[in-house]
N, C-alpha and C positions, 0 to 999 in steps of 0.2 A: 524739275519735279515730274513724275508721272504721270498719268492722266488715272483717272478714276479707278477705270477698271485694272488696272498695271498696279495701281496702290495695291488693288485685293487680290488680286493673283499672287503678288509675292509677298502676301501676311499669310494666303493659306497653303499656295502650293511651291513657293520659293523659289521662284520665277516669272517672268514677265510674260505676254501669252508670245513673244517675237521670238525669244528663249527655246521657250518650249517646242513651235515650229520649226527652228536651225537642230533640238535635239531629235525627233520625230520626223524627217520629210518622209516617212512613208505613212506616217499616219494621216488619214482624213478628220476633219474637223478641228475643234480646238483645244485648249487646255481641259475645259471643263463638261468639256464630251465625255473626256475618260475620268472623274471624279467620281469617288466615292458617295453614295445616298448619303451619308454624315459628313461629307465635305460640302455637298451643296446646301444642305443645310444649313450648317454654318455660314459659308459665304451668301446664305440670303440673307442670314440676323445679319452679318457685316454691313452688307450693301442697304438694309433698312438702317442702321446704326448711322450709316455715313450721310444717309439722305436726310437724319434728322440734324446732325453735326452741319450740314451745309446748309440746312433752311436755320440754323441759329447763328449763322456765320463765324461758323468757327472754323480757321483755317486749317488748309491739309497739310498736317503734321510730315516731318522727315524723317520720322522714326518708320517708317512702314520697313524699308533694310532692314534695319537691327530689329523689327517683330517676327523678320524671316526667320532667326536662329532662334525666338523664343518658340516657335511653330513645331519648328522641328527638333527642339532639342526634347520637347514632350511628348510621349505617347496620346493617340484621342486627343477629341476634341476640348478637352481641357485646356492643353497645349494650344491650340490653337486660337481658344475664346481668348485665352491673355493676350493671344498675338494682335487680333482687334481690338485689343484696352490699347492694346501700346500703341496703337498709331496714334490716337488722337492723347 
């Protein structure tokens, strides 16, 4: 399974942040350096979403894969909010 942050990288940006460094070596910083003001947003309701899902103990789903294509098969953050329904 992933770890935390690798779940929500690849529900919002469809890859992993290890990914993303082999595809950019000239860029500095991380995946989420270069995110959109409505991508981090979103990936902060995820990452509150997921701290409430872990303090109820409810385990991390392996759906986060298959939320990648839900991501990206939508335009906007519409697309994307499903993509955090689907993990868990």
């Amino acid at each position: 399974m992933p770890d935390e942050a690798d779940m929500l990288n690849v529900a919002m940006f469809g890859m992993t942040a290890r990914m993303w460094r082999e595809q950019n070596p000239g860029l500095k910083g991380n995946i989420r350096d270069y995110a959109s003001i409505n991508e981090l947003i979103c990936l902060s309701n995820m990452e509150n979403l997921n701290a409430v899902f872990i303090d109820q103990g409810i385990p991390q789903g392996g759906t986060a894969y298959q939320a990648q294509s839900d991501s990206h098969s939508s335009n906007g953050n519409i697309g994307k909010m499903a993509a955090a329904n689907a993990i868990y």
